[in-house]
ROSE-4610 file (N, C-alpha, C; in Angstrom, 1 decimal, always signed):
// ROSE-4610
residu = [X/X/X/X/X/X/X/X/X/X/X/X/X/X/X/X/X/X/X/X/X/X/X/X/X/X/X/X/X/X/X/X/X/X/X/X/X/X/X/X/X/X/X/X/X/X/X/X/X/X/X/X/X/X/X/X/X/X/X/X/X/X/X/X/X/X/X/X/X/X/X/X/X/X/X/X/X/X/X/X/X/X/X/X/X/X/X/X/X/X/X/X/X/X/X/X/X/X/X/X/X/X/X/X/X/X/X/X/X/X/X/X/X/X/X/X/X/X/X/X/X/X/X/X/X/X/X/X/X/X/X/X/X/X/X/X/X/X/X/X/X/X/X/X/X/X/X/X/X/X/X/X/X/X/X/X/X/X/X/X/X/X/X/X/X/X/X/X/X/X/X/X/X/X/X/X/X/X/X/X/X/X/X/X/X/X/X/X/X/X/X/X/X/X/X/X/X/X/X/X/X/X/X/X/X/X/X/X/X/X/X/X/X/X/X/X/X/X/X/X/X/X/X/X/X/X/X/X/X/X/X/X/X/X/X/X/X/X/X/X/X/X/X/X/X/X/X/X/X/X/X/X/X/X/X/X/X/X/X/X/X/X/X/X/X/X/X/X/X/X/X/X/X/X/X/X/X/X/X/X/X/X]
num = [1/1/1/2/2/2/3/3/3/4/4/4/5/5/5/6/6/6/7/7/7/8/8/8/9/9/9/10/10/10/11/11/11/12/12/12/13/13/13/14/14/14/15/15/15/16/16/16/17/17/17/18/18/18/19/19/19/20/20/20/21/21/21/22/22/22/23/23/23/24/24/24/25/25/25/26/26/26/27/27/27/28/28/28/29/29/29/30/30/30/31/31/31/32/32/32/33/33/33/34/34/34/35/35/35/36/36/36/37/37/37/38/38/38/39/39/39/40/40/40/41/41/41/42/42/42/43/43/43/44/44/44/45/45/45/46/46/46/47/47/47/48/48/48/49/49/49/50/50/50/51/51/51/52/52/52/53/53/53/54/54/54/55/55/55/56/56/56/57/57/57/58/58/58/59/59/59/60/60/60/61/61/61/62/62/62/63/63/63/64/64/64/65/65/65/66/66/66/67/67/67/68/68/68/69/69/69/70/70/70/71/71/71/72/72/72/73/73/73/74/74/74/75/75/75/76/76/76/77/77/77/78/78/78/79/79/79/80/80/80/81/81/81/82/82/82/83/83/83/84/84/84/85/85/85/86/86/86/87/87/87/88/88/88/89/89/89/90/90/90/91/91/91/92/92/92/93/93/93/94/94/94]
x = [-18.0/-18.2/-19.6/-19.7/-21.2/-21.8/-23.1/-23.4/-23.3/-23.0/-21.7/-20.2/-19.7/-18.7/-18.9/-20.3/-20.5/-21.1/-21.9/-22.0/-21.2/-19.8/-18.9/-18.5/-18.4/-17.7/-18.0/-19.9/-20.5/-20.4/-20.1/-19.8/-18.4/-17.6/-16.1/-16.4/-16.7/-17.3/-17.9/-18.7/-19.3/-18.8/-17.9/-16.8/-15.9/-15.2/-14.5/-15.0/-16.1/-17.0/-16.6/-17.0/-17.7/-16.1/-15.3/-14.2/-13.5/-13.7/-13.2/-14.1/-15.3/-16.0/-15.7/-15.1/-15.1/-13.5/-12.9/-11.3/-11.5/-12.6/-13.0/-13.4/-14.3/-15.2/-14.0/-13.2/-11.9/-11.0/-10.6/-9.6/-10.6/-11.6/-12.3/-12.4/-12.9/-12.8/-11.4/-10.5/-9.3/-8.8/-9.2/-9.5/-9.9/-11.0/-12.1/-11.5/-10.5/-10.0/-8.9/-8.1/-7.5/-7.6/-8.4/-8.8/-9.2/-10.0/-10.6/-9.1/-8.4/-7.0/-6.2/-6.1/-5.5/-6.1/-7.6/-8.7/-7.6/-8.1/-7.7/-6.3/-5.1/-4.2/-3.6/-4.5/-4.2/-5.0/-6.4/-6.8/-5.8/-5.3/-4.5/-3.6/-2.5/-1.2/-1.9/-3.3/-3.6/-3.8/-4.8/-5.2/-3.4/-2.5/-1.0/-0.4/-0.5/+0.2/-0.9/-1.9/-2.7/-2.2/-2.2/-2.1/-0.2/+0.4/+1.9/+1.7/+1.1/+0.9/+0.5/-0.8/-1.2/+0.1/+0.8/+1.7/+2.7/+3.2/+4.2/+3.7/+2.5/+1.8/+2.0/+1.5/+1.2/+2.6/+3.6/+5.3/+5.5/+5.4/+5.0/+5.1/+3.6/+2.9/+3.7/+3.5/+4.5/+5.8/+6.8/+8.0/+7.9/+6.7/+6.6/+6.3/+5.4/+4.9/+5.9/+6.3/+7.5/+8.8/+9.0/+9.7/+9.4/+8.0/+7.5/+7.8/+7.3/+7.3/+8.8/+9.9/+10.8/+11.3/+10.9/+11.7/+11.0/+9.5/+8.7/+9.7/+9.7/+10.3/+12.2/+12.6/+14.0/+13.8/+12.6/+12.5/+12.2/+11.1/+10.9/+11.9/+12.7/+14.1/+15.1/+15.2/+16.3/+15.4/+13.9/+13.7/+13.6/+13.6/+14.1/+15.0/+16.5/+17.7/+17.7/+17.3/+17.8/+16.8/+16.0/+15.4/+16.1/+16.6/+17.5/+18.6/+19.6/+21.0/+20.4/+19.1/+19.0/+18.9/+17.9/+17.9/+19.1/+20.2/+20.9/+22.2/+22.5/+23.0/+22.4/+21.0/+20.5/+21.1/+20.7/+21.0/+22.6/+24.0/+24.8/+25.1/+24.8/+25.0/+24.4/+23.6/+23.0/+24.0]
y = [-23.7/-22.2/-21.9/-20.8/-20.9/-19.7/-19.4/-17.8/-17.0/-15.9/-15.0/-15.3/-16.0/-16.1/-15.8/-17.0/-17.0/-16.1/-14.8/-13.5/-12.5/-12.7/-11.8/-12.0/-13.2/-13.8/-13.1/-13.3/-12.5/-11.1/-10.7/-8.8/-8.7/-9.3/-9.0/-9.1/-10.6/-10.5/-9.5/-9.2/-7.9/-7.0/-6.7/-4.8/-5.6/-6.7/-6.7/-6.3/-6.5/-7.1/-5.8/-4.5/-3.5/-2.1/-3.1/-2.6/-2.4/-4.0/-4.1/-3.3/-3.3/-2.4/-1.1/-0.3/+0.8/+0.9/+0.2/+0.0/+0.1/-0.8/-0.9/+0.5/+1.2/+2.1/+3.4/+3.3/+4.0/+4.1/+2.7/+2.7/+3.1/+2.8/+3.3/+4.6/+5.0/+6.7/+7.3/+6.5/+7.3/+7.1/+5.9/+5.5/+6.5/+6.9/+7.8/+8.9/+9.6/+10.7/+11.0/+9.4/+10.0/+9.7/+8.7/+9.3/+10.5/+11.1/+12.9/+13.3/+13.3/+13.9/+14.1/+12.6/+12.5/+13.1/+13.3/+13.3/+15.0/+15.6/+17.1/+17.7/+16.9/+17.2/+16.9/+15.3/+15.4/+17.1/+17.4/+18.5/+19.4/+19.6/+21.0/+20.6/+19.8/+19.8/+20.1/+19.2/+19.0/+20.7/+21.5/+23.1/+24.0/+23.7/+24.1/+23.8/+22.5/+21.9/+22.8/+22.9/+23.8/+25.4/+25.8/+27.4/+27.4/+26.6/+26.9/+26.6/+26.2/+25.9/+26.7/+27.4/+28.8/+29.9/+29.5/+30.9/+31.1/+29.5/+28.9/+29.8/+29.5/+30.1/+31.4/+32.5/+33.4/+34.0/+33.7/+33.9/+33.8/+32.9/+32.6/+33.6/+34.1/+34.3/+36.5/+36.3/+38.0/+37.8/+36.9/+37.2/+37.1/+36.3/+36.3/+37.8/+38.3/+39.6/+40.6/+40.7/+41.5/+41.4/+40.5/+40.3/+40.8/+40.5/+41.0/+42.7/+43.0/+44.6/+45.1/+44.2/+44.6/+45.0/+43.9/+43.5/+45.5/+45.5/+46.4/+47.8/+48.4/+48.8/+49.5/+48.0/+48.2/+48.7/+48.0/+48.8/+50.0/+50.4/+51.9/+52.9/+52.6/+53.2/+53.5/+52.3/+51.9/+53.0/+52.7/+53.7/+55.0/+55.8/+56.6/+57.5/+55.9/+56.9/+56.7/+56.2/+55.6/+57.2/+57.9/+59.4/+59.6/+60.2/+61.3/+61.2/+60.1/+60.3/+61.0/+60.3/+61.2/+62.5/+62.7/+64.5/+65.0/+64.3/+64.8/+65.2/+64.1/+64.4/+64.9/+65.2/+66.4/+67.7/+68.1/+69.3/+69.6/+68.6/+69.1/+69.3/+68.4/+68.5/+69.9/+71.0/+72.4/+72.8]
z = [+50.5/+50.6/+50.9/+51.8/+52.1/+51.2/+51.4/+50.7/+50.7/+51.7/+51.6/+50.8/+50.3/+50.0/+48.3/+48.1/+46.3/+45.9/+47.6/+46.6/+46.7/+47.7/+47.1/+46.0/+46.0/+44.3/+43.2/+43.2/+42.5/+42.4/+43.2/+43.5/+42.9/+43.0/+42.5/+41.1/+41.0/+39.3/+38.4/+39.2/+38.7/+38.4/+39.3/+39.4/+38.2/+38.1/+37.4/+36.1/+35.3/+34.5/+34.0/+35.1/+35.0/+34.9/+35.2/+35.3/+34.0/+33.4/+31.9/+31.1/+31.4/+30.3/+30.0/+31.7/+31.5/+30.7/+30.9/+30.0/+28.5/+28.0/+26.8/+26.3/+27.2/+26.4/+26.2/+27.6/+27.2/+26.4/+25.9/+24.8/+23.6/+23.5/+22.5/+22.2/+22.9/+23.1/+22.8/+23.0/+22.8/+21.2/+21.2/+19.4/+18.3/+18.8/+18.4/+18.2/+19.5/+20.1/+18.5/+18.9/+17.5/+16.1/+15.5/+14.4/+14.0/+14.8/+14.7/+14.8/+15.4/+15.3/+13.8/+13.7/+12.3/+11.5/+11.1/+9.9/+9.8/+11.1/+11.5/+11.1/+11.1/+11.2/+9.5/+8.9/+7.6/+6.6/+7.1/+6.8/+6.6/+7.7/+7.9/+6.6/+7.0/+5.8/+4.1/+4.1/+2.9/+2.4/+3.0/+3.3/+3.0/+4.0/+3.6/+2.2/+2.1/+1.0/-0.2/-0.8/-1.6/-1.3/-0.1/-0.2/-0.5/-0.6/-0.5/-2.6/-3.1/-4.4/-4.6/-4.6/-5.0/-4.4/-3.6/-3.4/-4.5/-4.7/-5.9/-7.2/-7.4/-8.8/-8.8/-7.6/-7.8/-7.8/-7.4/-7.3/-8.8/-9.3/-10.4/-11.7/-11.3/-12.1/-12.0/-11.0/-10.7/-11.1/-11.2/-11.9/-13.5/-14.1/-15.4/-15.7/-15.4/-15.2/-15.1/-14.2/-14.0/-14.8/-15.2/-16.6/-17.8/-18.2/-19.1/-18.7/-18.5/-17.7/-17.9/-17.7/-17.5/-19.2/-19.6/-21.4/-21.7/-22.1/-22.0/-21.7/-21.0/-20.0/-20.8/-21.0/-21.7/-23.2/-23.9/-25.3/-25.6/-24.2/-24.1/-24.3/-23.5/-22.9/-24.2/-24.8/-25.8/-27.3/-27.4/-28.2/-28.1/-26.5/-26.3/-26.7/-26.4/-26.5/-27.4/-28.7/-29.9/-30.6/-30.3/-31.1/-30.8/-29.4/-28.7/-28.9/-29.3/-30.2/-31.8/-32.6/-33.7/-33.6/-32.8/-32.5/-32.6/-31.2/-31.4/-32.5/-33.0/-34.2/-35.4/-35.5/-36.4/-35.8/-34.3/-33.9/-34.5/-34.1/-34.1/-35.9/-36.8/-37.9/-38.9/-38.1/-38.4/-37.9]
């Protein structure tokens, strides 16, 4: 082989060299690409999974309430009608 030959050699070698690197620094990058992905995506669920818990509570927390309210609400009522039959059987017994 004469010299021209062993410095194409060397030139192919090179692109190849330079070829692989750029492949490497790509997979890498895309590596990169998605761990940030995942980090991001476990974020989100973790951020959901918390506000769907706080919704659970506050659901929660308003039917205890509104129960309460309700019981409340029925004694009112019940002591109500429970004067207003006495009344009225005072009135009709005059």
């Amino acid at each position: 082989m004469n010299g021209s030959n062993f410095n194409s050699m060397g030139m192919i070698e090179n692109s190849m060299n330079q070829m692989m690197d750029m492949w490497r620094f790509t997979v890498n990058s895309l590596s990169v690409v998605q761990d940030q992905m995942e980090n991001a995506i476990r974020t989100q669920l973790d951020q959901n999974r918390q506000a769907r818990q706080q919704f659970n509570n506050l659901v929660n927390d308003f039917s205890r309430s509104a129960y309460h309210h309700q019981s409340q609400l029925q004694e009112a009522v019940e002591v109500f009608m429970g004067e207003t039959n006495a009344q009225s059987s005072r009135s009709s017994s005059k």
